[in-house]
N, C-alpha and C positions, 0 to 999 in steps of 0.2 A: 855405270849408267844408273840414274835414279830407276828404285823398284816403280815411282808410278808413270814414271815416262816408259820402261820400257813396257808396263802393261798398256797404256795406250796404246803403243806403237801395234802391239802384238794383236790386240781387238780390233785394231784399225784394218791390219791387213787381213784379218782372219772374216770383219764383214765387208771389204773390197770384194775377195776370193769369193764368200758366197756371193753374192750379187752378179757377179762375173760370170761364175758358172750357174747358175740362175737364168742369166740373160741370155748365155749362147750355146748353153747345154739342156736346153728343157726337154726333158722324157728319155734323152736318149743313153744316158748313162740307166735310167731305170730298164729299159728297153734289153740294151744289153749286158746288165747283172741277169734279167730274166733267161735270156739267152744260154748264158753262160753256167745258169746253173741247170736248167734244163738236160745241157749237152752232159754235163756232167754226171746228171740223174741216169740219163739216158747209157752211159757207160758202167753202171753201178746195177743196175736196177733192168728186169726184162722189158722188152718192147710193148708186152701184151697189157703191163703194168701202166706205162708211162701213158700210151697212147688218151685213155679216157682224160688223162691229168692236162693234157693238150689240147686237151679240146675244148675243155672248160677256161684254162686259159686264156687261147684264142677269142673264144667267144668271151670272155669275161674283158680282153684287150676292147675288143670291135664292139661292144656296149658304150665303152666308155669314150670309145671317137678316135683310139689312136690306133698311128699308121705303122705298122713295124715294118 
């Protein structure tokens, strides 16, 4: 395969993809990496600790309009 056809191809699909999940994915993969790293925090780290970190969080979520 030509190197610049296959770089088209590959850019091609690569802003399909974003677009794509752009369009039908908004916030919610952000939503839950936060999620997810939380939980993880939360098993690494004391409760007394995390607790203020979630709260700021939260409130820092609910500023900005979104729904988790």
């Amino acid at each position: 395969m030509d190197p610049y056809l296959h770089t088209f191809l590959a850019l091609g699909s690569i802003f399909v993809a974003y677009h794509l999940g752009h369009y039908f994915g908004a916030m919610k993969g952000h939503v839950l990496g936060i999620a997810a790293t939380l939980l993880f925090f939360k098993t690494k780290i004391s409760p007394e600790i995390m607790m203020p970190v979630e709260r700021s969080l939260m409130l820092q979520l609910e500023t900005k309009g979104l729904d988790i």
